[in-house]
C-alpha positions as a printed NumPy array, in Angstrom:
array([[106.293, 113.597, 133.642],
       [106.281, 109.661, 134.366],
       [108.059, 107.111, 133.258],
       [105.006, 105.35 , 131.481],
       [103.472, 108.815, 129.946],
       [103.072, 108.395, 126.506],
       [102.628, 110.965, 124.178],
       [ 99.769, 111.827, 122.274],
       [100.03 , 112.123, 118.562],
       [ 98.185, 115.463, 119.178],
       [100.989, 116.431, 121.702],
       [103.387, 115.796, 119.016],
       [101.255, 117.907, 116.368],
       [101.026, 121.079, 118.432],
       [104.725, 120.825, 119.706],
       [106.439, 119.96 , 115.776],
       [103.329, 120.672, 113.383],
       [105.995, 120.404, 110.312],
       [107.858, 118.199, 111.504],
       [105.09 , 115.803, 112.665],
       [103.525, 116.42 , 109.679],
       [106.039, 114.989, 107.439],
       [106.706, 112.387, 109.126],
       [103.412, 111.001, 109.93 ],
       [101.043, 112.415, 106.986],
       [103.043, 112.671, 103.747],
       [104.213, 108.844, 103.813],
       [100.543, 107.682, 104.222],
       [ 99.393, 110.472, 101.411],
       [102.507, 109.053,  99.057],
       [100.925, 105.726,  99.769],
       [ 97.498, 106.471,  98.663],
       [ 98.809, 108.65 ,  95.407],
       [100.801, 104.9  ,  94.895],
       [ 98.249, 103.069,  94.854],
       [ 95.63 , 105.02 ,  92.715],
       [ 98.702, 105.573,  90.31 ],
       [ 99.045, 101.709,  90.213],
       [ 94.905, 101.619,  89.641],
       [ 94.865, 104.363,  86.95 ],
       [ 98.405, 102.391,  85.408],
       [ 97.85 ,  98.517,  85.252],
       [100.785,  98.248,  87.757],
       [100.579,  94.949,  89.835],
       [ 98.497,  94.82 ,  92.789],
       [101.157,  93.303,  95.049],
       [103.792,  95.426,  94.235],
       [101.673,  98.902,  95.403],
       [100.395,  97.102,  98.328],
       [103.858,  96.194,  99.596],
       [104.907,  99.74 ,  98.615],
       [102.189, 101.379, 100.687],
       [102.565,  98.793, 103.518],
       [106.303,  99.844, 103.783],
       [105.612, 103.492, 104.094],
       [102.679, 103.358, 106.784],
       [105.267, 100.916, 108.521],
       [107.891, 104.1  , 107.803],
       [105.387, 106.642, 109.26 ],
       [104.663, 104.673, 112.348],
       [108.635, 104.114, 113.03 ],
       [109.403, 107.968, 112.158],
       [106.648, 108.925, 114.472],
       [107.829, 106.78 , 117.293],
       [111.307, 107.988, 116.945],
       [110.167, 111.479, 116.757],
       [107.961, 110.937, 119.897],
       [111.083, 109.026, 122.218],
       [113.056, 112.726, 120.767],
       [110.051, 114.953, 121.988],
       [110.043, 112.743, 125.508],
       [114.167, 113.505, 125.914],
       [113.65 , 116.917, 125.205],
       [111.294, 117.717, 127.961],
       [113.267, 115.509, 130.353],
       [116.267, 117.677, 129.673],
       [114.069, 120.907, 129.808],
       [112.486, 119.18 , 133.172],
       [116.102, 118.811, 134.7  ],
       [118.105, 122.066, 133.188],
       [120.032, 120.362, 131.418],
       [121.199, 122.686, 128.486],
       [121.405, 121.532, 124.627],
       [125.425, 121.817, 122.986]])
């Protein structure tokens, strides 16, 4: 694996499929279900947009961190080095 490989999101799906699912597609669907609520409820239109801008910018974070996790993982499988 090289240094500059990066990962695939679909990589990350088939290795963690849970995992990669909550991180990356429950935030954005909370988001969404935010910001029909706030349609549906008369809640300001600023407050849901910086409510669903945090969590896609929480989903993109979680997924990178997941992702640099994934990379040390196969390093350490690459290079036998065993898990404590």
């Amino acid at each position: 694996m090289s240094g500059r490989h990066q990962l695939s999101l679909v990589e990350l799906f088939r290795a963690a499929p849970a995992k990669s699912s909550l991180l990356s597609l429950a935030p954005l669907a909370l988001a969404l279900g935010q910001l029909c609520n706030s349609f549906v409820n008369g809640v300001s239109p600023p407050v849901a947009i910086g409510f669903a801008v945090s969590m896609m910018a929480f989903a993109v974070i979680a997924m990178r961190h997941h992702a640099a996790e994934h990379r040390i993982r196969l390093l350490e499988a690459d290079h036998g080095i065993e898990q404590a």
